[in-house]
C-alpha positions in Angstrom: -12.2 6.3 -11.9 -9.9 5.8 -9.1 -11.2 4.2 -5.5 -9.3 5.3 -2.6 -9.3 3.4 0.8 -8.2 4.7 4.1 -7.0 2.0 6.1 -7.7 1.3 9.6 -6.2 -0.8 12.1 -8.8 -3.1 12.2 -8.7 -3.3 8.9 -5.0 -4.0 8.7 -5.2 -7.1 11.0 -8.1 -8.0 9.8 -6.1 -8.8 6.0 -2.8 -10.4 8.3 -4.9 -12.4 10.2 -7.3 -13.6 7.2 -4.0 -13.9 4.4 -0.6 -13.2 6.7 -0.8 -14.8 10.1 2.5 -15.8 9.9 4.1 -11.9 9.9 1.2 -11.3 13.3 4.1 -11.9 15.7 6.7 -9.6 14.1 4.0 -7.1 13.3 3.3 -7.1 17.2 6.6 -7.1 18.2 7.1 -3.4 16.4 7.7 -0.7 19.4 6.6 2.2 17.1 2.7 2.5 15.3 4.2 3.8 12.4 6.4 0.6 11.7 3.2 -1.3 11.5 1.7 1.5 8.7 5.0 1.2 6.6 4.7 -2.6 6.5 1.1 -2.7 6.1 1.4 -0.6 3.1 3.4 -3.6 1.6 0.7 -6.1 2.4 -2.0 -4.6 1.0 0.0 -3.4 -2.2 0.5 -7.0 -2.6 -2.7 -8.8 -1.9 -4.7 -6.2 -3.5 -2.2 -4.3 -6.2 -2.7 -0.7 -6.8 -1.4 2.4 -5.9 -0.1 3.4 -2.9 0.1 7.7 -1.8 1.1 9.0 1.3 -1.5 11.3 2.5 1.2 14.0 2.1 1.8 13.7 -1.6 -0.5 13.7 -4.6 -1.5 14.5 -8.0 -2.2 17.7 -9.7 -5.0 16.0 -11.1 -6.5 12.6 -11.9 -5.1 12.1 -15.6 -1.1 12.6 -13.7 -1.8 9.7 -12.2 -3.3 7.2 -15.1 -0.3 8.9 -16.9 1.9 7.6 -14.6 0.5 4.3 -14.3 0.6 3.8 -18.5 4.1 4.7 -18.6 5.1 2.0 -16.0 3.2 -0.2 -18.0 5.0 0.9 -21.4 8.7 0.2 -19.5 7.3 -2.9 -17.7 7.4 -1.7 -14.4 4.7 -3.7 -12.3 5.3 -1.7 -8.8 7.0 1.0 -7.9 8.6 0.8 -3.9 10.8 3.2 -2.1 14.3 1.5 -2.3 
């Protein structure tokens, strides 16, 4: 039972502004939209934990993903972030 989440805009300043206020200024200082999205993603990752897809990418099915999850949890993995 997985719940996904769309974010918004709103919904990403809303979570800075409430939890982050100090990154506000550098988020507003990004020229580009989609430099906002990639260090949103971080954000919410963090205050919220979970699992993080690209709208691009996916599982086969559900059970790849708890898979997936259990065996970063047998290595002791606690994220996993693009390097």
């Amino acid at each position: 039972n997985w719940t996904t989440i769309l974010w918004t805009d709103a919904m990403i300043r809303t979570l800075l502004e409430n939890h982050y206020p100090h990154f506000i200024p550098v988020f507003d200082s990004y020229r580009y939209d989609i430099q906002r999205v990639d260090a949103s993603r971080y954000f919410i990752i963090y205050h919220y934990g979970g699992v993080y897809l690209d709208l691009d990418i996916g599982c086969q099915k559900s059970r790849d993903l708890t898979d997936l999850i259990h065996s970063m949890e047998e290595d002791g993995v606690g994220a996993m972030l693009p390097m």
